[in-house]
N, CA, C and O atoms as a GROMACS GRO file, in nm:
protein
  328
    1UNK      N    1   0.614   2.274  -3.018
    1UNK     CA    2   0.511   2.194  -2.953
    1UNK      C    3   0.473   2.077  -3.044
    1UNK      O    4   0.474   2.085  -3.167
    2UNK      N    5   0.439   1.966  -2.972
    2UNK     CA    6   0.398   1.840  -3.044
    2UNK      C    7   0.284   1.842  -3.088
    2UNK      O    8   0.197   1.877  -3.007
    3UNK      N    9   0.243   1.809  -3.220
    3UNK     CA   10   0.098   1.860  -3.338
    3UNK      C   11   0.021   1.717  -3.321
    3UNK      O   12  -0.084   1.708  -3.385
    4UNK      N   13   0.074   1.567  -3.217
    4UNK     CA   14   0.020   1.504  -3.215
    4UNK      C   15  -0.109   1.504  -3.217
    4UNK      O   16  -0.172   1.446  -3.306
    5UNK      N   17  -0.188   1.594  -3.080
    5UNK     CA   18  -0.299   1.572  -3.061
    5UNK      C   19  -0.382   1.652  -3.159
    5UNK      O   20  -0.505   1.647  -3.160
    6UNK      N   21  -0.313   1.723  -3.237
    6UNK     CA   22  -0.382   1.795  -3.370
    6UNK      C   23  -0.466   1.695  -3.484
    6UNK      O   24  -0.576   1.688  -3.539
    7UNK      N   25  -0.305   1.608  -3.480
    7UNK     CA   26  -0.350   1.528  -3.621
    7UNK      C   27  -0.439   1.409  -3.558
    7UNK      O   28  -0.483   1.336  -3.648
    8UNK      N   29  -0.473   1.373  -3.443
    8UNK     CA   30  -0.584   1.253  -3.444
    8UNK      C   31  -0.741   1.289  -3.420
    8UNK      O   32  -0.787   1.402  -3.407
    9UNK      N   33  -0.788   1.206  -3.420
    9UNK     CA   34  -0.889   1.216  -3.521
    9UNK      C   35  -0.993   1.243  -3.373
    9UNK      O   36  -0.960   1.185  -3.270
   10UNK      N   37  -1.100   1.321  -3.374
   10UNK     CA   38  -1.200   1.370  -3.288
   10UNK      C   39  -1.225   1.257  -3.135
   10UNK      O   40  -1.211   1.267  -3.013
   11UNK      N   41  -1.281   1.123  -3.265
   11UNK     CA   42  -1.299   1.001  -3.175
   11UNK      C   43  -1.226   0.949  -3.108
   11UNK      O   44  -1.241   0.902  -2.996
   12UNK      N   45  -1.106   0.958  -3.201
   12UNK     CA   46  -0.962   0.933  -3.068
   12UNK      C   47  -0.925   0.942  -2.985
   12UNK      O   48  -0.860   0.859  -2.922
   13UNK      N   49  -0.962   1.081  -2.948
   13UNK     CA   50  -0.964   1.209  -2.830
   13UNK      C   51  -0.992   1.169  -2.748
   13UNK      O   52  -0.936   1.147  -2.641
   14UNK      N   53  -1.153   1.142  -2.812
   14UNK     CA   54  -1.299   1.122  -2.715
   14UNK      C   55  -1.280   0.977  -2.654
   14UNK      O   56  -1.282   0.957  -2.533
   15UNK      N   57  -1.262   0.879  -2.745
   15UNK     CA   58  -1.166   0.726  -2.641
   15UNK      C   59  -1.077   0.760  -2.520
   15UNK      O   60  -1.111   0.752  -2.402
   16UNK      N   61  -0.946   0.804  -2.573
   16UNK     CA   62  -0.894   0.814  -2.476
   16UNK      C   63  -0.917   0.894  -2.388
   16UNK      O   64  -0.820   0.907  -2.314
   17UNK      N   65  -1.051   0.990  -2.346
   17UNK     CA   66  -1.031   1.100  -2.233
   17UNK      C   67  -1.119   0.940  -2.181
   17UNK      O   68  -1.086   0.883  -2.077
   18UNK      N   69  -1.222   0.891  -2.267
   18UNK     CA   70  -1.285   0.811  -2.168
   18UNK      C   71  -1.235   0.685  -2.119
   18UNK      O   72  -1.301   0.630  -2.031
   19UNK      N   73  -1.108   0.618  -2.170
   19UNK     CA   74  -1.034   0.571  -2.092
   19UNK      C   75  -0.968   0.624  -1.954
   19UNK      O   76  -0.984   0.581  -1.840
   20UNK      N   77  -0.888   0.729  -2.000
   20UNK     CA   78  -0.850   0.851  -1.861
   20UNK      C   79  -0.951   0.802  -1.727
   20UNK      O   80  -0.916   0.736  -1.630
   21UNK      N   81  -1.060   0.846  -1.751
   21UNK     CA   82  -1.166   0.884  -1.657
   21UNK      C   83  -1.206   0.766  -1.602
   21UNK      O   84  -1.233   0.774  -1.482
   22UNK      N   85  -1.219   0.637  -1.664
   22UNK     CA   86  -1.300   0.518  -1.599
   22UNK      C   87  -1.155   0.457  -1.507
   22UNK      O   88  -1.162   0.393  -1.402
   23UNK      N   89  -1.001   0.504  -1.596
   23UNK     CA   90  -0.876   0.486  -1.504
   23UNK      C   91  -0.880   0.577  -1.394
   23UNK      O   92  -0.828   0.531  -1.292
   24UNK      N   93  -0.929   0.700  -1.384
   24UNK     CA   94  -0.942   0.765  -1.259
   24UNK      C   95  -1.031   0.736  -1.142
   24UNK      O   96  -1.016   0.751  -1.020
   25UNK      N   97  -1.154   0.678  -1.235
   25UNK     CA   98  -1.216   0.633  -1.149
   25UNK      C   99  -1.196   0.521  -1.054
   25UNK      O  100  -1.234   0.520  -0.938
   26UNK      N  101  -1.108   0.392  -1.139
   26UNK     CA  102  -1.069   0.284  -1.051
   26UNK      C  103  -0.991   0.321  -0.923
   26UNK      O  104  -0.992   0.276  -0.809
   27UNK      N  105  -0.917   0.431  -0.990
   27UNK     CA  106  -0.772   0.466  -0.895
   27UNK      C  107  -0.865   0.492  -0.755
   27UNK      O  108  -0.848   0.427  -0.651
   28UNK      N  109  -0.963   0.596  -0.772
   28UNK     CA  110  -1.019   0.649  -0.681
   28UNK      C  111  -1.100   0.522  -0.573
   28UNK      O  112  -1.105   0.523  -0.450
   29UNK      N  113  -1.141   0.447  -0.645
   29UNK     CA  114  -1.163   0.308  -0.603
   29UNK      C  115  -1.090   0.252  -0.538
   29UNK      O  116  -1.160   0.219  -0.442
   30UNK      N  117  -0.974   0.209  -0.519
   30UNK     CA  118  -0.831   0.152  -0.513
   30UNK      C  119  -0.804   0.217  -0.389
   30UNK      O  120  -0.760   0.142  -0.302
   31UNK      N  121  -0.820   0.363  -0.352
   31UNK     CA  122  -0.778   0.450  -0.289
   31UNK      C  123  -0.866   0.424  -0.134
   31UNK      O  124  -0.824   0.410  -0.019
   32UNK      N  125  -0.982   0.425  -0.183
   32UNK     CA  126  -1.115   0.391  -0.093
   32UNK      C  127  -1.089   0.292  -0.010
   32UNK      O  128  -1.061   0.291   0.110
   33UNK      N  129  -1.105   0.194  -0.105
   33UNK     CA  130  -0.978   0.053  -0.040
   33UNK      C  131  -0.904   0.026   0.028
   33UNK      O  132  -0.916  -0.050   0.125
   34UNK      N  133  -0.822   0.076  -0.004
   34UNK     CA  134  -0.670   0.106   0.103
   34UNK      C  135  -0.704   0.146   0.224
   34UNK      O  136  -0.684   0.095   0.335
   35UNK      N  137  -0.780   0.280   0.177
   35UNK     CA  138  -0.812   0.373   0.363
   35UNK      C  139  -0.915   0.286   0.442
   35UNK      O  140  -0.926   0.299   0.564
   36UNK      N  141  -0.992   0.195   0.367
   36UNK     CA  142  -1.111   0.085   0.444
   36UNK      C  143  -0.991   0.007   0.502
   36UNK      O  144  -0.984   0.028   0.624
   37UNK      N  145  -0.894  -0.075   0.457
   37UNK     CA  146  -0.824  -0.151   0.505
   37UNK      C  147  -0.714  -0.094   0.622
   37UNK      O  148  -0.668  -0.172   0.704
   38UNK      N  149  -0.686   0.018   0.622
   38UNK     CA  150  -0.586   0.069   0.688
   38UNK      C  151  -0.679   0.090   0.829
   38UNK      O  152  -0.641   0.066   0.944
   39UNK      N  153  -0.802   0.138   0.790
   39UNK     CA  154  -0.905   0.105   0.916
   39UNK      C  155  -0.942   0.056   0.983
   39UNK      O  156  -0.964   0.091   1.099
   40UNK      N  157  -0.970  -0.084   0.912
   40UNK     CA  158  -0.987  -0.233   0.963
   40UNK      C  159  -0.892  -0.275   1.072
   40UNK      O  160  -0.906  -0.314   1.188
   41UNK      N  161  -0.761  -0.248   0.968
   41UNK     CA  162  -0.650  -0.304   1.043
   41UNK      C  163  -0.595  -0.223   1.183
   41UNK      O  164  -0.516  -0.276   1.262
   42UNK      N  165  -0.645  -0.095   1.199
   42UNK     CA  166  -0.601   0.000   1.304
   42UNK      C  167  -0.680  -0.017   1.406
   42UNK      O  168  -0.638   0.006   1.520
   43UNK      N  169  -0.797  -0.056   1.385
   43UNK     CA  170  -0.926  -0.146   1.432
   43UNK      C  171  -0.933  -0.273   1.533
   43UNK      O  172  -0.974  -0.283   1.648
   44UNK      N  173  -0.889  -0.346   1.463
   44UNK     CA  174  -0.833  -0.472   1.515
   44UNK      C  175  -0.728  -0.445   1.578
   44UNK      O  176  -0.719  -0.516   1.678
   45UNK      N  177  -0.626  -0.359   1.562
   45UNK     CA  178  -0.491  -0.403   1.631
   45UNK      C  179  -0.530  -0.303   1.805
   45UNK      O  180  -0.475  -0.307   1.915
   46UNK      N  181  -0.635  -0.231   1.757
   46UNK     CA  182  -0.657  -0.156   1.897
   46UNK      C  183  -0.731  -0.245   1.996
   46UNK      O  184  -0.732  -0.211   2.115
   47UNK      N  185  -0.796  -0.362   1.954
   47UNK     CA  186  -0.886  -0.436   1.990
   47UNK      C  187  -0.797  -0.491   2.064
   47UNK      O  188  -0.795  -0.480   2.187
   48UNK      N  189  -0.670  -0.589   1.958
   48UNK     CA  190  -0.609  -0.672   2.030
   48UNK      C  191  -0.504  -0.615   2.144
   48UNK      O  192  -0.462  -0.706   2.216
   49UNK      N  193  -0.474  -0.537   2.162
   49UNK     CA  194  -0.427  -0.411   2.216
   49UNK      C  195  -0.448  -0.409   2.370
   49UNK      O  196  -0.369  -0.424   2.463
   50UNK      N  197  -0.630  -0.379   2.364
   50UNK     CA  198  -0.672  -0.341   2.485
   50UNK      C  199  -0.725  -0.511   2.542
   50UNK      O  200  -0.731  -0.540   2.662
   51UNK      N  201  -0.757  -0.607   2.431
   51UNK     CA  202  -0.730  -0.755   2.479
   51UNK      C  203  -0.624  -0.792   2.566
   51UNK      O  204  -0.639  -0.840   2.679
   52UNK      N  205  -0.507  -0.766   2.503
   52UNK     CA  206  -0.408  -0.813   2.566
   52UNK      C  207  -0.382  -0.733   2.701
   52UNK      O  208  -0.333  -0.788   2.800
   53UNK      N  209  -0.412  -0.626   2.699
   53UNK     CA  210  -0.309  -0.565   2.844
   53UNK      C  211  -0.168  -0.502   2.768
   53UNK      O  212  -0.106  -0.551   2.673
   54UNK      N  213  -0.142  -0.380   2.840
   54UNK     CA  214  -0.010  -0.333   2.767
   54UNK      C  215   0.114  -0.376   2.814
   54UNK      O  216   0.203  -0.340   2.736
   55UNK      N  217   0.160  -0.446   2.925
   55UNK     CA  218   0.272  -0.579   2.973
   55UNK      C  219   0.280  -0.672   2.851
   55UNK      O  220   0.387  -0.694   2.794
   56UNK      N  221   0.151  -0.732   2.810
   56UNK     CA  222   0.149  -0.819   2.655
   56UNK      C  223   0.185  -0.770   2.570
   56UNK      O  224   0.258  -0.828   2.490
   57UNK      N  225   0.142  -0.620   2.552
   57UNK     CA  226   0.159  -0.623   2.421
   57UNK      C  227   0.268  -0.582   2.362
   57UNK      O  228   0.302  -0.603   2.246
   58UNK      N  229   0.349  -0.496   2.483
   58UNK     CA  230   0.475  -0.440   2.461
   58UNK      C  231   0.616  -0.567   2.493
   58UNK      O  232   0.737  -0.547   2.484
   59UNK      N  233   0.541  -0.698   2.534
   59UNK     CA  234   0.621  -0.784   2.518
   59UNK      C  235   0.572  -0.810   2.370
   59UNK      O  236   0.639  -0.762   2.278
   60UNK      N  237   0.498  -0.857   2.351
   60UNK     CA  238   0.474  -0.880   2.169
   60UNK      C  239   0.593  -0.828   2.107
   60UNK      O  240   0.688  -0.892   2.061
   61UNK      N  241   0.573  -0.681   2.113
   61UNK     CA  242   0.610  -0.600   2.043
   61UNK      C  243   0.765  -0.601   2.053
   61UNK      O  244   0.828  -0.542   1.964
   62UNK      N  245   0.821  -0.653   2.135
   62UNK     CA  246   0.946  -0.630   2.167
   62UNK      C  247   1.001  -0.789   2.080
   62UNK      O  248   1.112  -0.808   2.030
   63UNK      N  249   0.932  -0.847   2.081
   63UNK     CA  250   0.930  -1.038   2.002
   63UNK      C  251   0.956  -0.986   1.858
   63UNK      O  252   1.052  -1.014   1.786
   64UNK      N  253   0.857  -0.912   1.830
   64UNK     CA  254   0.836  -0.865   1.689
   64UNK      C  255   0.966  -0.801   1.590
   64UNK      O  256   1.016  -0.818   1.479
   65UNK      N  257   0.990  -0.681   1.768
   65UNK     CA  258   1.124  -0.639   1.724
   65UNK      C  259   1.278  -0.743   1.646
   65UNK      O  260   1.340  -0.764   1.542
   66UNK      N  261   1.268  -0.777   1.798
   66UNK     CA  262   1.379  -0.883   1.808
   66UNK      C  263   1.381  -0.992   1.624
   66UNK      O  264   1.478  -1.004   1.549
   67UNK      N  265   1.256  -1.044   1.605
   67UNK     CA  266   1.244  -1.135   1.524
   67UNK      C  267   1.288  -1.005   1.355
   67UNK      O  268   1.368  -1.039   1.267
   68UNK      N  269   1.239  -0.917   1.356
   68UNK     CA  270   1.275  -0.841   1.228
   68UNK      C  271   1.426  -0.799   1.230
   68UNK      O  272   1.489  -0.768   1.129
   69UNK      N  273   1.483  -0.802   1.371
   69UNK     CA  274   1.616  -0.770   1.332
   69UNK      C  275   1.686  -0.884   1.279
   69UNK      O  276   1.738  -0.880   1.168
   70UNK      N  277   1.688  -0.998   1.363
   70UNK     CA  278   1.762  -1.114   1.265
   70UNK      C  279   1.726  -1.104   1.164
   70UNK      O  280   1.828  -1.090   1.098
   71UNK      N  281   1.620  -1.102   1.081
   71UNK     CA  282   1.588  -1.105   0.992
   71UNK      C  283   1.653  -1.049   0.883
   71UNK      O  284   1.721  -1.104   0.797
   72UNK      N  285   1.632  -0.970   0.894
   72UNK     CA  286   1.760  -0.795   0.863
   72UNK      C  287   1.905  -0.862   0.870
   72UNK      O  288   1.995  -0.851   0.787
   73UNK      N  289   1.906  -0.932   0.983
   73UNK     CA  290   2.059  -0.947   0.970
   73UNK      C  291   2.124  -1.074   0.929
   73UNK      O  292   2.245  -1.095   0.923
   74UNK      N  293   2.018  -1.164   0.900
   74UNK     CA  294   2.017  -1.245   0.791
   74UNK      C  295   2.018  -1.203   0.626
   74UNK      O  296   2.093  -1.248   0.538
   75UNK      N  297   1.940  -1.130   0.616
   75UNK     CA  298   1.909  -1.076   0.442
   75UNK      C  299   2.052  -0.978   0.434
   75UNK      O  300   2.090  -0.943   0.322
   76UNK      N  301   2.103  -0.949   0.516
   76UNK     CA  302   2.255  -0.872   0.493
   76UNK      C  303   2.378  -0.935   0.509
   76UNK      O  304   2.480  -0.880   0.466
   77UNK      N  305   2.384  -1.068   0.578
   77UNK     CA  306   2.481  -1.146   0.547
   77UNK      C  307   2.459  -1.231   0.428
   77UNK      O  308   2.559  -1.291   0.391
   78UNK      N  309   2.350  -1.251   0.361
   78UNK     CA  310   2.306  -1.311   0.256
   78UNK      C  311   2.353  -1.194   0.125
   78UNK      O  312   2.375  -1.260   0.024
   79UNK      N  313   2.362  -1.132   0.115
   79UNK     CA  314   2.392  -1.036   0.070
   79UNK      C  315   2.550  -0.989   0.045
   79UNK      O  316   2.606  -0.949  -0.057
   80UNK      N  317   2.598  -1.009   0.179
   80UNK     CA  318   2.721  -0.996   0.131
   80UNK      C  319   2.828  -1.156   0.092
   80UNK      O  320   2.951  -1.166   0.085
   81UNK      N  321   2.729  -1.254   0.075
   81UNK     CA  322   2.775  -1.362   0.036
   81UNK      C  323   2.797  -1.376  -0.046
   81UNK      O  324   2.892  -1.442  -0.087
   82UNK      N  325   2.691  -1.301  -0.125
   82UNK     CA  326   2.655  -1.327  -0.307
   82UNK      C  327   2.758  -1.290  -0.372
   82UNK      O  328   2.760  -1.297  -0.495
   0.00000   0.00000   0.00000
């Protein structure tokens, strides 16, 4: 076993757990975040959703499609150019 955390010194410890913790804390922050935004956005898209009518939106959606596949099939002939 590694005697690292033997040989440093009390305060050392005590820094880094309280680094650890104010990093856990951001994370947990960060996390909060995300799920607010993933909300927002599930939010809005239901809005625009029942705005549009589902004839709209599943044409949208089918635009959307269409446009990510070229896309795709651009970044793969680009690809095999290189």
């Amino acid at each position: 076993m590694d005697n690292t955390f033997y040989k440093m010194k009390e305060s050392k410890l005590i820094e880094l757990k309280n680094k650890v913790d104010a990093l856990t804390g951001v994370v947990r922050n960060l996390i909060h975040e995300v799920h607010s935004c993933i909300s927002m956005s599930e939010g809005t898209l239901t809005a625009l959703q029942l705005h549009l009518g589902k004839e709209e939106w599943e044409k949208i959606v089918e635009e959307l499609k269409d446009k990510e596949k070229r896309l795709k099939d651009v970044e793969q002939s680009m690809e095999k150019g290189s």
